[in-house]
C-alpha positions as CSV (number, residue, x, y, z in Angstrom):
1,X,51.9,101.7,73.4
2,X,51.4,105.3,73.1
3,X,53.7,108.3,71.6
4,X,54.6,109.5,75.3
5,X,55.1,105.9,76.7
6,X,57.7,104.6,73.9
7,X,59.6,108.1,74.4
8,X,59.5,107.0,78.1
9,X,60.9,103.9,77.5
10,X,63.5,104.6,75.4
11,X,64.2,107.3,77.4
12,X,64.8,104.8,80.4
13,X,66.6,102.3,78.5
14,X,69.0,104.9,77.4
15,X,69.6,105.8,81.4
16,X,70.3,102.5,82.6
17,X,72.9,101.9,79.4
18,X,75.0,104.9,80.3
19,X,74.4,103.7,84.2
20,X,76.0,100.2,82.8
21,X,78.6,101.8,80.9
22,X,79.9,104.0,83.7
23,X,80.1,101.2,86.2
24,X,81.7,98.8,83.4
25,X,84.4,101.9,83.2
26,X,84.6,102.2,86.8
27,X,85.1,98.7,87.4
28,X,87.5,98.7,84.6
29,X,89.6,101.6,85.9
30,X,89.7,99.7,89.7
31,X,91.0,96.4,88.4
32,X,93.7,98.1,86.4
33,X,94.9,100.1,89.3
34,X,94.9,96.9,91.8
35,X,96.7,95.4,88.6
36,X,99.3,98.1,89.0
37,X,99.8,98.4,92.4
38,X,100.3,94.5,92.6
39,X,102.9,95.0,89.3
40,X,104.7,97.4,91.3
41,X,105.4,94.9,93.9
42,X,103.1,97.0,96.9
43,X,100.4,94.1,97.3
44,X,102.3,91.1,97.9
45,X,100.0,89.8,100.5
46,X,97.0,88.0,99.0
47,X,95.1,89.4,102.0
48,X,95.6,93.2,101.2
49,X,95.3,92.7,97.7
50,X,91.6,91.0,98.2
51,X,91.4,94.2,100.3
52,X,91.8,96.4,97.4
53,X,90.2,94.1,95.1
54,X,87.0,94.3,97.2
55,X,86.8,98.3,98.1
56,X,86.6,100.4,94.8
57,X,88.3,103.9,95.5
58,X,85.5,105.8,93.9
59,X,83.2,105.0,95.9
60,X,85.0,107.1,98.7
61,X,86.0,109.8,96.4
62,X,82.9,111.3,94.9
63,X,84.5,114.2,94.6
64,X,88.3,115.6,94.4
65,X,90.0,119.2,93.7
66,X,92.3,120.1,91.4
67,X,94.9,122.9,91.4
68,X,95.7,125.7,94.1
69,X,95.1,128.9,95.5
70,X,92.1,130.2,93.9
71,X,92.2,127.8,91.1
72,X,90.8,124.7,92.4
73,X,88.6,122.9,90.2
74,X,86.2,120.5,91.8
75,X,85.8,117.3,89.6
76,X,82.9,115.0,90.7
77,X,81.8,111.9,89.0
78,X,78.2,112.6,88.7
79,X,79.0,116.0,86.7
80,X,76.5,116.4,83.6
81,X,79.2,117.1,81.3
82,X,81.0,113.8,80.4
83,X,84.4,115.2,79.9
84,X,85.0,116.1,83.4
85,X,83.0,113.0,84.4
86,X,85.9,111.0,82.9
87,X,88.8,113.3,84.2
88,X,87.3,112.3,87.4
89,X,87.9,108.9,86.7
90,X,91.2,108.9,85.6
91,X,92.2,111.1,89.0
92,X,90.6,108.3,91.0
93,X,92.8,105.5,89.8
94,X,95.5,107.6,89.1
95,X,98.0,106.4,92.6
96,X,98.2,109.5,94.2
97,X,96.9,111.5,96.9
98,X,93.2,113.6,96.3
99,X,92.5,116.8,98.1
100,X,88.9,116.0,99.2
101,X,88.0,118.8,101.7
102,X,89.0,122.7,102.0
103,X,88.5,125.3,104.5
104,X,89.2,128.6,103.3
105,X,91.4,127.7,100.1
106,X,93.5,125.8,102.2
107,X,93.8,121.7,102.7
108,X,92.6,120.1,105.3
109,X,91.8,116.1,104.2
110,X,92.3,114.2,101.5
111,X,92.5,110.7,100.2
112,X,96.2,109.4,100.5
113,X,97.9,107.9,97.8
114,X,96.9,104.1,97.2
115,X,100.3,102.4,96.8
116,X,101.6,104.3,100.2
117,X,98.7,103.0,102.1
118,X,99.8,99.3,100.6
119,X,102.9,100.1,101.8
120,X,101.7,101.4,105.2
121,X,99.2,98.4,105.4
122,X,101.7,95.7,105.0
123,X,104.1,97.2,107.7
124,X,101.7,97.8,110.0
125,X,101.8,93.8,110.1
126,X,98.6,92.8,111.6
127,X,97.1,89.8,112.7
128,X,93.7,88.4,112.2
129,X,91.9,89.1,115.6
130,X,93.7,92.2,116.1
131,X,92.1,95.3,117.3
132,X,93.2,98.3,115.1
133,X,93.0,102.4,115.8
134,X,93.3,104.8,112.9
135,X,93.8,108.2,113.8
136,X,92.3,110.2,111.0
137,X,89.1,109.0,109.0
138,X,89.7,110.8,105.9
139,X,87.5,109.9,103.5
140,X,86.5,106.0,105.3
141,X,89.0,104.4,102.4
142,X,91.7,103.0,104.9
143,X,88.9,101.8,107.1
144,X,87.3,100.0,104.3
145,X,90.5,98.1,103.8
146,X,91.4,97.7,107.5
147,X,87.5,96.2,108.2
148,X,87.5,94.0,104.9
149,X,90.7,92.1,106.7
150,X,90.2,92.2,109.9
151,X,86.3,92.5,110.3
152,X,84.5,95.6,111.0
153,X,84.4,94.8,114.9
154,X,87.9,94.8,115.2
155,X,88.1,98.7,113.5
156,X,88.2,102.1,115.1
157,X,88.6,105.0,113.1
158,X,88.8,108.7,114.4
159,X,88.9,112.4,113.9
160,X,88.4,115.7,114.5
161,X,86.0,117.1,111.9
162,X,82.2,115.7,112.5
163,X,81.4,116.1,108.6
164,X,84.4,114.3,107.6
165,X,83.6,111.6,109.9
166,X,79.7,111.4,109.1
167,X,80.8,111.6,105.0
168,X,83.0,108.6,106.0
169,X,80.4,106.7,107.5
170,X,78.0,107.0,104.9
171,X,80.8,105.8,102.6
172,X,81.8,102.6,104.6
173,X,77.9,101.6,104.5
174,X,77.9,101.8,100.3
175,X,79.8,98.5,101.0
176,X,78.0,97.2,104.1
177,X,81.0,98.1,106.5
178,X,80.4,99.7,110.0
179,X,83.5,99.8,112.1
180,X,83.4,102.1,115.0
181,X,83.8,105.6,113.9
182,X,84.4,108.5,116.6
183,X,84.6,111.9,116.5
184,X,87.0,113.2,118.2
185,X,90.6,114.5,119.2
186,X,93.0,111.7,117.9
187,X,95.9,112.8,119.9
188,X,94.1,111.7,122.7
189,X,93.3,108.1,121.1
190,X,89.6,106.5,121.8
191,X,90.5,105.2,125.3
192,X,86.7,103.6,125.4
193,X,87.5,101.1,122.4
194,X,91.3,100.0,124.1
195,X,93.3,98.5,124.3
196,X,94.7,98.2,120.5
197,X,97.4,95.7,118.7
198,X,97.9,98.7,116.2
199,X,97.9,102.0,115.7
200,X,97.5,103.6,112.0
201,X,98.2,107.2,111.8
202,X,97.5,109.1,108.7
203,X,98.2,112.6,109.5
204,X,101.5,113.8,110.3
205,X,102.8,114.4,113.8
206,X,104.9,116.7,115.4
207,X,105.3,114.4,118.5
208,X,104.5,111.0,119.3
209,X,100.9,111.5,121.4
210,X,101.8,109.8,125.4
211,X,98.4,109.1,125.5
212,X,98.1,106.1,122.3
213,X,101.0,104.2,124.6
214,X,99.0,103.8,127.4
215,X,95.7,102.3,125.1
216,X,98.3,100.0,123.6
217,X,98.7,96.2,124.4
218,X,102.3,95.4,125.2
219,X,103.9,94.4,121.9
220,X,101.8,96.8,119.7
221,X,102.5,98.7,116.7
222,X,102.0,102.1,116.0
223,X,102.6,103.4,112.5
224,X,102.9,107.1,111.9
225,X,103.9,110.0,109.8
226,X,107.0,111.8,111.3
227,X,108.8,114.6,109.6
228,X,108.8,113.3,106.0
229,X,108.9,109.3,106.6
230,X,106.7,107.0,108.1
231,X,108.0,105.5,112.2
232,X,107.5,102.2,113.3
233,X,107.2,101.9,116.8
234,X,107.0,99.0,119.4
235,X,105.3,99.5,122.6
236,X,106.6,98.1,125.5
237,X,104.0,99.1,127.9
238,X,102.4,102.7,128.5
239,X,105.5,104.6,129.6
240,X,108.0,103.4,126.4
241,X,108.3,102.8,122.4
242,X,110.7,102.8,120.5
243,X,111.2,101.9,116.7
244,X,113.3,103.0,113.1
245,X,111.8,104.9,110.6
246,X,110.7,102.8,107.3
247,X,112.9,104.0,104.0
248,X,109.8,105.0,102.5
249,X,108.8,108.8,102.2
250,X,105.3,110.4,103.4
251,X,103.7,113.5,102.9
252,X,100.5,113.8,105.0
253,X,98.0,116.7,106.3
254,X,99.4,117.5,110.0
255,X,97.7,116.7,112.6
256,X,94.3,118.1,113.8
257,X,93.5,119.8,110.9
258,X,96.4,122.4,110.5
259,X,97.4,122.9,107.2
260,X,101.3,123.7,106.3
261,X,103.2,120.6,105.3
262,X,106.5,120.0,107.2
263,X,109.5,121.8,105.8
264,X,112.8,122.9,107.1
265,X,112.2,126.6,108.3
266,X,114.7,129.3,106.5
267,X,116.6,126.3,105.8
268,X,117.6,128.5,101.9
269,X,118.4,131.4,103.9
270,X,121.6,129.8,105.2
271,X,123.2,129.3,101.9
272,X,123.2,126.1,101.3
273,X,123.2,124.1,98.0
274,X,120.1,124.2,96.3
275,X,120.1,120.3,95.1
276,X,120.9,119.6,98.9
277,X,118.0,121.8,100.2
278,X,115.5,120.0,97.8
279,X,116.9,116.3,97.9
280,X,114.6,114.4,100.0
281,X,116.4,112.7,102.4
282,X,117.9,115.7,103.7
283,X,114.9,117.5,103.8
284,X,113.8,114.7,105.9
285,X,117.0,115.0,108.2
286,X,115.9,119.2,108.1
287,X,112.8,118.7,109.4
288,X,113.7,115.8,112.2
289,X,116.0,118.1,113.7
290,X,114.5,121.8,113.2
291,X,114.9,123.7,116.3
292,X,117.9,121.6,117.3
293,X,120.6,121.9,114.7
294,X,121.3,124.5,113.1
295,X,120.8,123.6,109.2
296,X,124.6,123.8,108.7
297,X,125.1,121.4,111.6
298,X,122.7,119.2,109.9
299,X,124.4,119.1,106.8
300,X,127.7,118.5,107.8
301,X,126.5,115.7,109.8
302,X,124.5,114.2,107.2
303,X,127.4,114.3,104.9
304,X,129.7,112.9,107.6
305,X,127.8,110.2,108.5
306,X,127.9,108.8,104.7
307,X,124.1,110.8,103.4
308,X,121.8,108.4,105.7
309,X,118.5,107.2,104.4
310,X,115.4,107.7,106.7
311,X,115.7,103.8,108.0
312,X,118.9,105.1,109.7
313,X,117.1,107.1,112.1
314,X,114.9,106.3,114.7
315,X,112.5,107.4,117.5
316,X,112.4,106.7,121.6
317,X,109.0,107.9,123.2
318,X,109.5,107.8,127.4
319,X,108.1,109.1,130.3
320,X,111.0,111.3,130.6
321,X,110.4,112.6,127.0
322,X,110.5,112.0,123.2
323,X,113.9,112.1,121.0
324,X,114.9,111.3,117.4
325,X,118.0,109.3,116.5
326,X,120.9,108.6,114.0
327,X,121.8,104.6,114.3
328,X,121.7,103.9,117.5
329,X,119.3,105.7,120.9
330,X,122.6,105.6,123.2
331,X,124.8,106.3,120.7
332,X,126.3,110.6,120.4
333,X,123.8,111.8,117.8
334,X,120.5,111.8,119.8
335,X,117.9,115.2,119.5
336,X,114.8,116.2,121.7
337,X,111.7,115.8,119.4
338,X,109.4,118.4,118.6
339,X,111.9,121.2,120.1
């Protein structure tokens, strides 16, 4: 063998080592977050956690941003320098939500936080042979996990943004999935693939779209972002659901694209406490009911009524409209949606 031809070959042996070593590391870094999210108690069905066993994160998040305003930092995992090919890693499988696509400095999809899609995963409480829509593609993660237990055929996947939802596709086929995935206005569902056992929303709403109930089978499910928690619905056929709100909070990109996370308007500005304004569960209460109470209202109620928790609230979608709830849907503390 020549000069030039060992060079060559040591040259090639040396690329497919660090090609081994950085899928050992990958692989190392997904089992050690499925590890974690199973610890922390968010993958107790042996279903979902072969789901997340099976679809490595990485694979869907070539690419994430760091920072704000003008100091985003894009970290990608094929980066020459090994540093920030490493800081990539650790973001990956770090459980928390990944800005994956700007638009003038400003978010508008990312990859949601792993343990809060277990959590929204299990709730949504499918069945096998169910028929599930997920309004907004994201980066194709969800889908993954949705078509790995249920089977690709049984998948729908939608939004608005045609690169988002062709990046997505090409990221579903690096594991051989191909569920149906549309581009398109989710508020107004994917009436061509209904009806639908479930409906899993990952964008947050301002109102409960009338068109998903009529796409729904009776019974169904729709899970969905509302305010700063996560509503369960039941549909009872295309004119009425109603459901609670799950304990757990959510913070999502709104729906179709726009970028400002919900937040109780001026709520400061009306002088009250500081620790109030910021604890959570208020905020949540804030935001349900901006446009309706006045934040003072809301606060005296929310004290009154003992500091409620998200599950005490709840949602009624009609024909005649849409309202939020404290307790109980005929009971006095009732508020239009969306005012």
């Amino acid at each position: 063998m020549g000069a030039h031809a060992a060079r060559s070959a040591r040259s090639a042996g040396g690329h497919r080592a660090a090609h081994a070593e950085a899928r050992d590391l990958r692989d190392a870094a997904h089992a050690a977050q499925v590890r974690e999210l199973t610890a922390a108690g968010v993958l107790d069905d042996p279903a979902w956690r072969a789901a997340f066993e099976a679809v490595p994160r990485h694979l869907f998040v070539p690419y994430f941003f760091t920072g704000r305003g003008a100091g985003h930092e894009r970290l990608w995992g094929e980066d020459p320098d090994p540093a920030h090919r490493a800081r990539w890693l650790r973001g990956v499988y770090t459980d928390a939500p990944l800005p994956t696509r700007l638009r003038d400095g400003e978010l508008v999809s990312s990859s949601s936080q792993p343990s809060l899609m277990a959590k929204m995963l299990e709730a949504l409480d499918v069945r096998d042979g169910d028929d599930v829509l997920e309004i907004g593609t994201g980066t194709g993660y969800t889908a993954a996990l949705l078509s790995h237990r249920l089977g690709e055929e049984h998948v729908t996947t939608i939004d608005l943004d045609e690169e988002i939802t062709e990046s997505a596709r090409a990221h579903l086929a690096l594991l051989g999935h191909r569920p149906t995935v549309v581009t398109g206005d989710g508020a107004r569902g994917c009436p061509s693939r209904a009806p639908f056992d479930r409906i899993l929303v990952t964008c947050t709403l301002p109102l409960v779209p009338h068109a998903w109930l009529g796409q729904c089978r009776p019974g169904a499910r729709i899970l969905a972002p509302l305010s700063t928690g996560l509503i369960a619905l039941t549909v009872r056929d295309a004119d009425f659901a109603e459901g609670r709100f799950l304990h757990t909070p959510a913070y999502f990109v709104p729906l179709r694209g726009a970028t400002a996370s919900p937040t109780a308007p001026g709520a400061a500005s009306y002088g009250l406490p500081y620790e109030l304004v910021e604890n959570e569960r208020f905020q949540f209460m804030l935001v349900l009911t901006a446009g309706v109470l006045h934040p003072r209202e809301a606060l005296d109620l929310w004290r009154g009524e003992g500091r409620p928790g998200r599950e005490r609230f709840g949602v009624t979608v009609s024909a005649e409209g849409q309202w939020s709830w404290l307790d109980d849907p005929q009971g006095p503390y009732v508020w239009p949606l969306g005012e």
